[in-house]
C-alpha positions as CSV (number, residue, x, y, z in Angstrom):
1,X,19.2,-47.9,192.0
2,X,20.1,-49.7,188.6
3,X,23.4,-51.1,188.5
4,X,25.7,-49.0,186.0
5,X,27.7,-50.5,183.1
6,X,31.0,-52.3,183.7
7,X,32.5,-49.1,181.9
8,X,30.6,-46.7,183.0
9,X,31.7,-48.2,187.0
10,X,35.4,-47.8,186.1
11,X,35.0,-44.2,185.1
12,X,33.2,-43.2,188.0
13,X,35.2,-45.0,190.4
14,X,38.2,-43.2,188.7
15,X,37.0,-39.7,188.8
16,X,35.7,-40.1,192.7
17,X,39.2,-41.3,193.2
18,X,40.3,-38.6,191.5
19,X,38.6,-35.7,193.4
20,X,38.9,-37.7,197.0
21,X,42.7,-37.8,196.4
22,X,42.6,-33.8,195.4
23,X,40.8,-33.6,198.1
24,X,42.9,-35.5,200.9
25,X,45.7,-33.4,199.3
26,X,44.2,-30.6,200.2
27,X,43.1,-31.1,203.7
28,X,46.8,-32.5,205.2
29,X,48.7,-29.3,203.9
30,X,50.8,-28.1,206.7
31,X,49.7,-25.7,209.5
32,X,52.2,-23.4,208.2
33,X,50.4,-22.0,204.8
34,X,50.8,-23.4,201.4
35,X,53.0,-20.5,199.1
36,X,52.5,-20.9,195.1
37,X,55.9,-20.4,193.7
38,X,55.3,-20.5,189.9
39,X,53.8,-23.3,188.8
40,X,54.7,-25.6,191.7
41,X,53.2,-25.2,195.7
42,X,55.6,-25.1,198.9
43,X,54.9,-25.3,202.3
44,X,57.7,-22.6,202.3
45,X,58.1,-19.0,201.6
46,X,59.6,-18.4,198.2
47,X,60.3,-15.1,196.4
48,X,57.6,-14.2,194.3
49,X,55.3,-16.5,195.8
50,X,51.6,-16.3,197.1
51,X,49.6,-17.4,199.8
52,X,47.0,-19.8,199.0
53,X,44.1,-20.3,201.3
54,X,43.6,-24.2,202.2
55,X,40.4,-23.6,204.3
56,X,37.3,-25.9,203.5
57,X,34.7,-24.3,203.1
58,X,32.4,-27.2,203.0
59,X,29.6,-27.2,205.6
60,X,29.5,-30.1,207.7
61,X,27.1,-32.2,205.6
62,X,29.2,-31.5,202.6
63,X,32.2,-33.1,204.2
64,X,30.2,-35.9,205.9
65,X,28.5,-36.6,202.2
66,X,32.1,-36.7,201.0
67,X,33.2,-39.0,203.5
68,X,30.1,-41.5,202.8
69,X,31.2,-41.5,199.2
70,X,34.7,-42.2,200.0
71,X,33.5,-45.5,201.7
72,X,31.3,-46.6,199.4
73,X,34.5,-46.1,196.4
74,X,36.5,-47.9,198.9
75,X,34.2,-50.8,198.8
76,X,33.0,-50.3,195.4
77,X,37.4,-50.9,194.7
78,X,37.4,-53.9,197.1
79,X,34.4,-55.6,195.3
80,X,36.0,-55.2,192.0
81,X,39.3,-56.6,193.2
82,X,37.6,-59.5,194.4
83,X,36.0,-59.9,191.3
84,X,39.0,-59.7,188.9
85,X,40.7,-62.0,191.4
86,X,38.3,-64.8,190.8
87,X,38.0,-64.5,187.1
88,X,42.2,-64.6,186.9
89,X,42.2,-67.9,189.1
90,X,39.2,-69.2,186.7
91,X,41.1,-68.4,183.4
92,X,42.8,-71.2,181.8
93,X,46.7,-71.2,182.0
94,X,48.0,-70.4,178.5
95,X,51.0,-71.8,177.9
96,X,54.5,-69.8,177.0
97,X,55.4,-69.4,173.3
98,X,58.2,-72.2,172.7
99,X,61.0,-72.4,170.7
100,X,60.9,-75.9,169.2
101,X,58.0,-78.4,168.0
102,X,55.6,-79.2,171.0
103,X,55.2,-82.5,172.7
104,X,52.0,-83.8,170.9
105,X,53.7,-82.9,167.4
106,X,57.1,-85.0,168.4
107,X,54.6,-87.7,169.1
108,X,53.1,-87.2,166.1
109,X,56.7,-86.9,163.9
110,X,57.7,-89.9,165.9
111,X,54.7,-92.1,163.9
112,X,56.0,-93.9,160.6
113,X,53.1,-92.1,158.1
114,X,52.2,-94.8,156.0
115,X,48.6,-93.4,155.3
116,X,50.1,-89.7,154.3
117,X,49.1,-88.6,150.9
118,X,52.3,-88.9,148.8
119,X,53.2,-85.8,146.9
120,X,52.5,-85.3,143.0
121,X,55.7,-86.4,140.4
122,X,56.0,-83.3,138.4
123,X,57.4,-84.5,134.5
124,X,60.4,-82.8,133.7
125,X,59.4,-82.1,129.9
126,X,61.8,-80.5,127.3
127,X,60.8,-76.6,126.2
128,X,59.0,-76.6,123.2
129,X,60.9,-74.2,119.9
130,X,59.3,-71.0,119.5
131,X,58.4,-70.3,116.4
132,X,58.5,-66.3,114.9
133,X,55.6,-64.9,113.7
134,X,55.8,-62.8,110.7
135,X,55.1,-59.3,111.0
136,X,51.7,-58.0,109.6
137,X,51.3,-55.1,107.0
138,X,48.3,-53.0,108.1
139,X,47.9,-50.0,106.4
């Protein structure tokens, strides 16, 4: 079997979860019935509510297919932990924003800059007289 996309992994990993924990859900109600009281279920009686049937009504291969695919999600979780594990150890630390010049620029502020560009002089010139222009006659 061709291995499936990253992506496509996570999404079917998810919905298997998904229907495995609807599942499960299902199959531990109580012994006592399961009553539908509005838009919430009880393992109680309430007025107004309705019996649901929890039977499952799988066959036997159904639920054993089930239970191989539960397995193999379980695994397929595992591997994928241990895989993200590994590449967090293998990333490179990043350092915390600071508040403050870093070490390597204190160094560097600490150096006398005798070969730094010295800025441009700008010449302080006095503003020139505007003269007026006369109007022209168009016509």
């Amino acid at each position: 079997m061709p291995a499936r996309p990253r992506s496509d992994a996570w999404r079917w990993l998810a919905g298997s979860l998904l229907l495995l924990g609807a599942g499960s859900a299902l199959a531990q109600a109580p012994a006592g019935g399961v009553y539908r009281c509005g838009n919430s279920y009880s393992d109680a009686p309430c007025p107004g509510g309705q019996a649901v049937g929890t039977d499952d009504a799988r066959s036997a291969a159904q639920q054993r297919q089930a239970q191989e695919v539960k397995q193999r999600d379980a695994a397929m979780a595992e591997k994928l932990t241990t895989e993200r594990r590994a590449r967090e150890r293998a990333a490179v630390p990043q350092r915390a924003a600071g508040i403050g010049p870093l070490a390597a620029d204190a160094a560097k502020a600490a150096k006398p800059a005798a070969s730094a560009p010295q800025p441009h002089k700008v010449k302080k010139t006095q503003p020139r007289p505007i003269k007026a222009l006369k109007p022209s006659r168009s016509g």
